[in-house]
N, C-alpha and C positions, 0 to 999 in steps of 0.2 A: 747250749745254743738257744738264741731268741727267735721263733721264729717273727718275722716282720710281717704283720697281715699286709693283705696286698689292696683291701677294700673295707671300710667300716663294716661290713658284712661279717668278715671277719674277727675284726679287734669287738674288744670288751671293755667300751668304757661305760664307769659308771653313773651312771645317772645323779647328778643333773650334770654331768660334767659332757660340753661335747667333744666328739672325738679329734684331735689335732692334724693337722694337715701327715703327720708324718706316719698319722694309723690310715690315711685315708687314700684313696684313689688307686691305680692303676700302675705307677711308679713308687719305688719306697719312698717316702718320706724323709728331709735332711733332717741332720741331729745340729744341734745351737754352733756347732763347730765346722760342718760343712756346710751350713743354706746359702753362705753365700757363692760359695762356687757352684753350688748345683743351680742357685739363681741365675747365675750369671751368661750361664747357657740359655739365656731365655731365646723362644723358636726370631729369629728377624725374616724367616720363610713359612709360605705354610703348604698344602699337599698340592693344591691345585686353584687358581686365582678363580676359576668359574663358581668352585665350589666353594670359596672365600664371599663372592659376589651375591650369592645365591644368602647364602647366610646374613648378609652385611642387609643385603636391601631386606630378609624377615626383620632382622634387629631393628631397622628404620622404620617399618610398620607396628612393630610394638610401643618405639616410641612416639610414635603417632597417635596409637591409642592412648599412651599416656595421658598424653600432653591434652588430649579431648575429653578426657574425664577428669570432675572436678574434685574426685575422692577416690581412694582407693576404694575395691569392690567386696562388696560384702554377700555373703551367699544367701542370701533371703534374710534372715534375722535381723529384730531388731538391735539398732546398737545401745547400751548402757555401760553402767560403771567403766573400767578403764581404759575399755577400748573407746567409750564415745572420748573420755580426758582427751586421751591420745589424737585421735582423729580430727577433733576441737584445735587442740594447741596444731596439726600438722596444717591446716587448714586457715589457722587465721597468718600462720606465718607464712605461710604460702601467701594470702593475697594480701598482706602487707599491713593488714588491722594493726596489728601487735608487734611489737619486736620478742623474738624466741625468748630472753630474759624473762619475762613477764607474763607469756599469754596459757604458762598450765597451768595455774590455778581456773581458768574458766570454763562456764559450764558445757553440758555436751550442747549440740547443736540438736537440729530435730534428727526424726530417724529416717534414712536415703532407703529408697527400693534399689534393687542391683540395677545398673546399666542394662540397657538392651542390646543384646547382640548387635554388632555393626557389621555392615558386609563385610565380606570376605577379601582382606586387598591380598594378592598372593605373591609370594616369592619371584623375581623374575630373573633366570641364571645370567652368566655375561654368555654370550657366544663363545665358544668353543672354536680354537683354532685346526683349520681341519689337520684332519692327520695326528692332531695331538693325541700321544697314550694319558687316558683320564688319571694316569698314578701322577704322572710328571710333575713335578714341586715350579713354583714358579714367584718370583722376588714378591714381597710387599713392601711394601714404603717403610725404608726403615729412616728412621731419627736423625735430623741434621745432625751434623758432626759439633758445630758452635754447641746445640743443646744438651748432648750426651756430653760435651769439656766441661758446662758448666754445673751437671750433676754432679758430676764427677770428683770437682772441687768439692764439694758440698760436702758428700760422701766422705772425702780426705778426712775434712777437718771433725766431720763426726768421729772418726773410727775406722767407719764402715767400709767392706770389700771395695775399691773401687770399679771391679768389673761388673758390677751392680750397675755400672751407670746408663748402658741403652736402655735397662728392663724398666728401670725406672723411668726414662725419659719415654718410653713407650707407655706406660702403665698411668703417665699421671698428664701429660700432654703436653699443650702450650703452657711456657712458666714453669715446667716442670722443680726447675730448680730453687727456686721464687716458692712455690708451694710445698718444697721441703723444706725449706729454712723456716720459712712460718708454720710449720707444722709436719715437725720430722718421721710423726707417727705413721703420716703416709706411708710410711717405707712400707706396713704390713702388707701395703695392696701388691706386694710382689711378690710371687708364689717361694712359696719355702722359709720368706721372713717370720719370725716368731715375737711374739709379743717381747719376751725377755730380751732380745735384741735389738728389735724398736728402743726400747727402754733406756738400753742401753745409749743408743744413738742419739737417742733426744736426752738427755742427760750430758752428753759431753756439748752439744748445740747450747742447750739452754743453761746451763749451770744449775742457779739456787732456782730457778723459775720452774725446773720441771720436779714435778712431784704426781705419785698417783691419783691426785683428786683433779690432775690438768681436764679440762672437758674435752679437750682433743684426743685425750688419752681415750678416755670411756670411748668418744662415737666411733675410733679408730677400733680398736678392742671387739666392740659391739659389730662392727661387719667382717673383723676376721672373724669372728664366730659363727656368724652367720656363710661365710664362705667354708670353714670347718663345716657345718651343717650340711651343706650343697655336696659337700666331699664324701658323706656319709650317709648321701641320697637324700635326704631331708630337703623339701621347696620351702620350707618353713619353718620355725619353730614355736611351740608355746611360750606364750611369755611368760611366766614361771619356771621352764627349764634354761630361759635365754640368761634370765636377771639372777637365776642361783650362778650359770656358767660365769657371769663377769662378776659377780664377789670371789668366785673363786681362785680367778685371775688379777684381784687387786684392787678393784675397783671399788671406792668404797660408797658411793651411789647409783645402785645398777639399775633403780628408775631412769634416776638426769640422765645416764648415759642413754637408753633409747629413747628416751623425749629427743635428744640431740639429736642420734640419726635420725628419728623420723624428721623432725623442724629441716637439717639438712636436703635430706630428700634419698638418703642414702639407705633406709630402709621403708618400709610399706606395714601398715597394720590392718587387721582383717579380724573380723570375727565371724566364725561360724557357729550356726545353729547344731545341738546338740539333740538327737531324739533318746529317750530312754528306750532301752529295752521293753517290749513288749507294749508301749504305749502307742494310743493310735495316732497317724499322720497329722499334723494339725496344718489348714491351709495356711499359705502365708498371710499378712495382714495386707488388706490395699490401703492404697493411701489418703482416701478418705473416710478409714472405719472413726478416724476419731482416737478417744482413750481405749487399749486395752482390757479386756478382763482383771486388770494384776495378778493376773499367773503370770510370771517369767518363765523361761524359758533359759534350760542348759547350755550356756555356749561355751566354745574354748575362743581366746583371744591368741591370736598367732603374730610374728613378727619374719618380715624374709626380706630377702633382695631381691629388686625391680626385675632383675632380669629373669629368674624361676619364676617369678610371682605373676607375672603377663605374660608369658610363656604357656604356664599351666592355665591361667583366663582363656588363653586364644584358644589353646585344644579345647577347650572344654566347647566353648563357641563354635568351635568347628565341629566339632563330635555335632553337639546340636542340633547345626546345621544338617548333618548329615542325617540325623536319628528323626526329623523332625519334616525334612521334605520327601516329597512323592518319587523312590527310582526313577529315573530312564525309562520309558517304554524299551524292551528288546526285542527279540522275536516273537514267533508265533508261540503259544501257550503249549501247542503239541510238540513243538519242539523243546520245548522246557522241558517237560515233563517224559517222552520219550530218553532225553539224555539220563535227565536222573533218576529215571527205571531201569536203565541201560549199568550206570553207576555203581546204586544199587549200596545196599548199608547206609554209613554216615557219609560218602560221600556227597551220592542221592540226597541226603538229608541238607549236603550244604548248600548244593546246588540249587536245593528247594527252597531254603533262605535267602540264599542272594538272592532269588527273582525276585522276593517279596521284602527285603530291609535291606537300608542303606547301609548299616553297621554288622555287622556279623563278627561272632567271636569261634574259634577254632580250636579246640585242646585235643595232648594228644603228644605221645613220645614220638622218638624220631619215625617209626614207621608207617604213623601217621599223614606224615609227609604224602602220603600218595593219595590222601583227600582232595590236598588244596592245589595238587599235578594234574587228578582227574579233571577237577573244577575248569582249569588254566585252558588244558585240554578242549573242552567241550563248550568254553566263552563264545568262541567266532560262531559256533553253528545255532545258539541261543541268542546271537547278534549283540555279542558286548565285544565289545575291545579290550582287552585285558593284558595287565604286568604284572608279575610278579617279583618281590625285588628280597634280597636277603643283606644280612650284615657283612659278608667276608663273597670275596672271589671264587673259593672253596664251596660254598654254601649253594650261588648260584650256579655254578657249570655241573656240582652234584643233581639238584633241580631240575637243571635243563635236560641232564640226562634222564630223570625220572619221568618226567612230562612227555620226553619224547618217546621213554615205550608205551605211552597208551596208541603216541601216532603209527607205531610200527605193526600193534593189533586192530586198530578201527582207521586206517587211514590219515595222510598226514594233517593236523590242524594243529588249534594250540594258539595262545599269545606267546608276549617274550618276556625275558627274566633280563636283570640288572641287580646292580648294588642299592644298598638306601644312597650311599654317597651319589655312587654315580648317576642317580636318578634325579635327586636335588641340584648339582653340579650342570646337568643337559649333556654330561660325556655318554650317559646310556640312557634308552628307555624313549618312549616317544615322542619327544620334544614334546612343546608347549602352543598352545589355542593361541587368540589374537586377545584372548582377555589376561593370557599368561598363568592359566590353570593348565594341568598335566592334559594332552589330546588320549584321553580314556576316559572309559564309561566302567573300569571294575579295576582295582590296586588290593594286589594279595601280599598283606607284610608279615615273612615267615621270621620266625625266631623274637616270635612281638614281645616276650620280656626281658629284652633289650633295649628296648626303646627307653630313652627319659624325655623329659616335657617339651627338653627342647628341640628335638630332632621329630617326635611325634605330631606338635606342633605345627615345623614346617611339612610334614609329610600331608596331616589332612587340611591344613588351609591352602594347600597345591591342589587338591582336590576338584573338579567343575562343581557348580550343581548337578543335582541327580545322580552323581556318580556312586559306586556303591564299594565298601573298605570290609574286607576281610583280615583282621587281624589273627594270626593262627600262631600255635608254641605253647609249648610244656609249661604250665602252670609251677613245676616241681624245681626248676633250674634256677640257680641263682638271679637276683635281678640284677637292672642296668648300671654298670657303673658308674650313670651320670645319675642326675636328681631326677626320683621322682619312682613308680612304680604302676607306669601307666596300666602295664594289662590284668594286673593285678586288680587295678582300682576300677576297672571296668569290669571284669568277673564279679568282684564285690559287689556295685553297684546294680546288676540285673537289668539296664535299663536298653537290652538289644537280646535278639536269641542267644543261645549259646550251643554251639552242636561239639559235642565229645564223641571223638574217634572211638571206633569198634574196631582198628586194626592195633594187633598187640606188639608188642617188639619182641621178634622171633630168637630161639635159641637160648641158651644157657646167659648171656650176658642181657638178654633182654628180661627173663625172669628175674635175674639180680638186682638190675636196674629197676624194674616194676617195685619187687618188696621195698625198696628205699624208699618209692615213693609215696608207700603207703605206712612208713615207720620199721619195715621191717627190713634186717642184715641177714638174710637166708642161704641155710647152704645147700649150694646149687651145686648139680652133678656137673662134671664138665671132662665129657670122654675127649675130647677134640684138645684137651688143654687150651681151651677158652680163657679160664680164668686160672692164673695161677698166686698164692700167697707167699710172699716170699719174707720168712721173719729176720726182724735183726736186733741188735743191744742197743746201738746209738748213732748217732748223726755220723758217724766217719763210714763205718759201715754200712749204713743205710748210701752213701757217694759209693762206695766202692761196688757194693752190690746193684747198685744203678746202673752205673757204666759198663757191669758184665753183662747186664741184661739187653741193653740198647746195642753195644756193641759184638756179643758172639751170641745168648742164649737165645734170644728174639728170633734172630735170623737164622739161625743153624736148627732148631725144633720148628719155629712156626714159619718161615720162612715169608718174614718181613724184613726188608733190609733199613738198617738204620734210620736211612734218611726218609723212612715213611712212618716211623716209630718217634712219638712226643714223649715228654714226659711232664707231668703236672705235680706241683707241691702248693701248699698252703701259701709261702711268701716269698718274697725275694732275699730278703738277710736271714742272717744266722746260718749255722754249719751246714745244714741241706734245706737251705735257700736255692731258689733258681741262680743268682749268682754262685753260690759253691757247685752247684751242678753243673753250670755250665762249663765253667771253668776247667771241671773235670773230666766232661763231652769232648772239651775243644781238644784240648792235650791227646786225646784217645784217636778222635774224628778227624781232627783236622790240625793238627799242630803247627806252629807257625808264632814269629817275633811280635804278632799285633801292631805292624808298625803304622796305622793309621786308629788311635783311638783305642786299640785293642784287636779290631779286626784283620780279618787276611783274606783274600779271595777263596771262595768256598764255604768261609762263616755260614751256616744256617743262623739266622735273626730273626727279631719282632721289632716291627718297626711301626712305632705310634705317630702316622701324622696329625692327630687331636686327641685328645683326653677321652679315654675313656674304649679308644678304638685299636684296634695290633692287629696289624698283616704282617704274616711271615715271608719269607723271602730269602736270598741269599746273597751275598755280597759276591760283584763281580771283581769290584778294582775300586781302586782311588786314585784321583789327583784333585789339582786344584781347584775344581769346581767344588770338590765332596767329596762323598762318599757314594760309590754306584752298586745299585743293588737290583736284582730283577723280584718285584713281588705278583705271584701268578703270572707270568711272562711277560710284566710290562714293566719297563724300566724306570727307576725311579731315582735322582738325583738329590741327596742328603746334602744341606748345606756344612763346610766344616763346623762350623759355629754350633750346628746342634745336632750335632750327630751323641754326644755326651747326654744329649736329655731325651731323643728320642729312639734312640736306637741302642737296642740289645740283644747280645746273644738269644735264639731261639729254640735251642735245642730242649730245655726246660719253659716250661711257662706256670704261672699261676691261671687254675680257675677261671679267672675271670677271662684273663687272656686269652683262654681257649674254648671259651665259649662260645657256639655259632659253628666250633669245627667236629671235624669229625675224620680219623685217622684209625689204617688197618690195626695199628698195634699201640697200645697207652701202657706208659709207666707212670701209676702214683704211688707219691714217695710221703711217708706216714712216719716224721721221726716225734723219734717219745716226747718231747716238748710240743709237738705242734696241737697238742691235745684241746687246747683251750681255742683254738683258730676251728679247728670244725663244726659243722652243721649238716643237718639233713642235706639243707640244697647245697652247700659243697661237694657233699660225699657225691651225692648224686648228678652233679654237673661235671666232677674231674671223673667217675667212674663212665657216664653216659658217650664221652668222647671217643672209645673205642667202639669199632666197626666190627673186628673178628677175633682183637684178643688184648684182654688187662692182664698185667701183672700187677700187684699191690706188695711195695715193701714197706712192711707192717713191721712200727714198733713203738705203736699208741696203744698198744693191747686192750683191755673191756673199754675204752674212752671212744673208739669206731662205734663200738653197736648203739651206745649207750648215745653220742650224737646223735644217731639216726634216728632212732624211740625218741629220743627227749629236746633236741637243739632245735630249734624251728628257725628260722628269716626272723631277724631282728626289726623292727617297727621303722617303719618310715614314717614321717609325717609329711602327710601329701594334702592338698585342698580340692583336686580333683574329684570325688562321689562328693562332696558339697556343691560345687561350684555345679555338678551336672545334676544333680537331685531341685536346683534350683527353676531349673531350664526344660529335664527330663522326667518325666513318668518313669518309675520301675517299672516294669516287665512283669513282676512277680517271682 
């Protein structure tokens, strides 16, 4: 058995090679033989049109910013050697000096200071129809029919799937059609298309005229890769890992090809400044010193797509903003300080940061949690307004319940809790000011290494002035499966307090879970059968010993019943993949002909309505609308068309998928292959899910501990602590 990583995290590509869309994300990845059917299911709905609006008008303000800057942005350093080339030729062809043919050979230009932060334009949701449940899916504008016939054709006569043809008509626009005939390599910008099958398509289009030195080939190439990189958390990459990745791929000039995208417009170059180790700070240059000392200075040159690239600019702006104005006045000073003597430990200690920084960071296992509950708690009587908001349904009504026993020992107070979605959306959380910033004065974002650039992005440019962001979450837990490693890079960077929980995680799973975090697989007593080991020879048995667990020994010893009991693996394919699991759940759990997709009422699911995000739920029925499922008791209507791409059995999850949750009783399943798929923060995110009892069916033998000691988070390439080192003072 293979197992299938479920997230670049996972997979082990080698360097310089990036990782393929099918090691990367949240869903497996197609093989050259399916992408087009699994393309083909592309979403024509998406979860909720508020939260589609809410999104749409950030994305409109990014490119607003674009369009007002006359360069891409550089993090203080001066620019030279290839990145000025680069910036030179994107620049003169941009305002029309030169034609792209001809303008790299010329010199760089002078050297630009960063842009100055521009205010704040913020997100504004569409209205919210009353009564709506904020799960409910709701149509988007899908593709005239005339446009999708005439991809379609196109499609024919290449080869290719023709059920490719709305994804495509969606993905590429007006002319869609028009723009694959003259350039069939388009095709890659649809998720699951693979270079060797572009190749293929534009080969039977063009005849003798396609060859790999076509320049459409390279700039096409060059952004799949660059979308491969996004898939593998990366908002960037070096340009020495990007230009080895496209020789590897064929391309036999992997300069020309990103001169192209950038001359295009379709990628962004950046150089940041490099400090050595142990060298002192050197200020930046103004722009009137003149010449230089000639010392240069270490920089890496990066290459990304517009949309991570201004994404991670804006948070960094908005952190800025945040880290750089005066708090809120709140209450009286004796009231501060009363609470968080009342508090007391590191709560006390948060409480006493909020008063005094906008930014505040929070660490700290699940038990932790009752930091940033007391905090919540104690807002109103210190005179802030306060939300607190989590990733999953689960996450928050856990939360709420925690917040409100501090109301049930000190009398009732408290802010209110929501989702990130539903907070960004306007289905929860306080509506929005007359400026169309969030109506709060303090935003508590729990499970914050989740976040990627771009959700973190629209959280703090929602933000007012003055208002004050506590970002809080385990340092130790896998990162976000979108781009970026936002709370990461703010730990790193030093440039706000940071207060680390004094509350430990109680009991036998909670020592377990601590030694992981510290490198160490310790063996913990465990009278209560907490934790049990359960060995096996190989992937059939590792299913079979699954299923007795979930199904009789779970509930009959510990007495958790099935349906409160998850189970987590490394991926979704090979023999005890989440798919063989599930399969083998459903048959046991819930048996039944699958006659809608595979499902049957009763299905336990995960149901992805955006990349990167899974709410569990369970399927009630089907007709012709879809597929009806309730997730956390709000009804949610699956269009037929993508029920295939977002929706899966949920009885098994990967990692990532079950990250944010937290259930009485967890099965991880450790088959002898999946040895090369773990890492410390694996081990320690699929064990951390259990509340009163793990089993582990183990049959990775010394390759567990030896993860844990040795495997670390594999490297992202982020631009964030440059872009805020620019902007921000360390801390120290």
């Amino acid at each position: 058995m293979s197992t299938e990583p479920e997230t670049p995290d996972e997979a082990e590509p080698g360097p310089p090679e990036v990782p393929d869309a099918a090691e990367s994300g949240t869903a497996a990845g197609p093989s050259a033989s399916d992408a087009g059917a699994e393309a083909a299911a592309a979403p024509e709905r998406s979860e909720a049109e508020a939260e589609l609006a809410a999104q749409q008008v950030e994305r409109e303000r990014i490119e607003r910013r674009k369009a007002e800057k006359k360069a891409p942005v550089a993090a203080g350093a001066k620019l030279s050697g290839k990145a000025a080339d680069l910036l030179a030729a994107v620049r003169a062809v941009e305002s029309g000096e030169k034609p792209a043919s001809t303008v790299f050979a010329e010199p760089a230009p002078a050297p630009r200071r960063p842009a100055s932060p521009e205010p704040a334009r913020r997100p504004q949701p569409a209205a919210q129809a009353a009564g709506q449940a904020p799960a409910l899916t709701a149509a988007a504008p899908a593709p005239a029919p005339e446009a999708v016939d005439a991809v379609r054709r196109v499609l024919t006569e290449g080869g290719a799937p023709d059920a490719l043809a709305p994804q495509v008509t969606a993905a590429l626009g007006e002319g869609a059609d028009t723009q694959l005939r003259d350039d069939p390599w388009q095709l890659l910008k649809v998720t699951g298309v693979r270079p060797e099958q572009a190749d293929g398509f534009a080969r039977a289009l063009l005849g003798a005229e396609c060859g790999p030195d076509d320049e459409r080939r390279g700039r096409a190439v060059t952004g799949w890769l660059l979308e491969q990189a996004a898939l593998a958390g990366h908002t960037a990459l070096e340009l020495p890992v990007l230009t080895a990745a496209l020789a590897q791929r064929g391309v036999p000039d992997p300069d020309g090809a990103v001169q192209s995208a950038l001359a295009e417009g379709e990628a962004l170059v950046f150089q940041d400044a490099l400090d050595e180790p142990g060298a002192p700070v050197r200020p930046e240059p103004r722009e009137d010193d003149g010449e230089e000392d000639g010392e240069e200075r270490p920089v890496r040159v990066l290459v990304g797509l517009e949309r991570y690239a201004l994404a991670e600019e804006s948070l960094a702006d908005g952190l800025a903003r945040l880290l750089n104005s005066v708090p809120k006045e709140d209450g009286p000073g004796e009231a501060r300080e009363r609470a968080a003597a009342t508090a007391g430990g590191s709560a006390g200690e948060l409480i006493r940061a909020v008063a005094a920084h906008g930014l505040v960071l929070h660490t700290g296992g699940h038990a932790s949690l009752a930091d940033p509950a007391r905090l919540l708690h104690e807002a109103p009587g210190i005179g802030l307004r306060a939300w607190a908001v989590t990733h999953t349904d689960g996450g928050r009504d856990d939360f709420t319940a925690l917040a409100a026993g501090f109301g049930e020992q000190d009398g009732p107070s408290g802010g209110g809790t929501a989702t990130v979605a539903g907070l960004l959306s306007g289905a929860e959380g306080p509506g929005r000011d007359a400026d169309g910033a969030l109506d709060l004065d303090l935003l508590i974002v729990l499970d914050a290494p989740q976040l990627d650039v771009e959700t973190a992005a629209l959280l703090v440019e929602s933000l007012p002035d003055g208002a004050r962001l506590v970002l809080a979450g385990d340092p130790a837990v896998l990162w976000s499966a979108g781009p970026g490693r936002v709370f990461a890079d703010l730990l790193a960077a030093r440039v706000c307090p940071q207060v680390a929980s004094r509350v430990p995680d109680p009991g036998p799973l909670g020592e377990l879970v601590s030694g992981i975090g510290i490198g160490e697989l310790h063996q913990v007593e465990a009278p209560g059968k907490e934790i049990v080991i359960v060995p096996v020879r190989d992937a059939g048995e590792a299913v079979h010993r699954t299923v007795q667990l979930v199904a009789d020994s779970v509930p009959r010893a510990i007495g958790v019943p099935a349906e409160h009991t998850v189970v987590v693996t490394p991926g979704h394919g090979g023999a005890a993949g989440t798919r063989a699991l599930n399969t083998a759940l459903k048959e046991r759990l819930n048996p039944g002909p699958g006659r809608f997709g595979g499902f049957d009422p009763g299905d336990r699911i995960a149901y992805s309505p955006a990349p990167g995000r899974t709410v569990p739920g369970l399927v009630v029925k089907a007709d012709a609308d879809g597929l009806h499922l309730s997730c956390s008791g709000a009804p949610v209507v699956v269009p037929r068309e993508r029920v295939e791409q977002s929706v899966r059995h949920g009885w098994a999850l990967t990692a990532h998928q079950a990250a944010g949750g937290r259930w009485p009783a967890v099965v991880v399943v450790l088959p002898g292959d999946a040895a090369q798929a773990l890492s410390r923060p694996w081990v320690y995110t699929a064990f951390s899910r259990a509340a009163r009892h793990l089993s582990v069916v183990h049959g990775v033998e010394q390759a567990l501990p030896r993860a844990v000691a040795e495997t670390l988070a594999k490297p992202r390439t982020t631009r964030l602590p440059a872009l805020l080192k620019a902007q921000v003072p360390a801390s120290g």
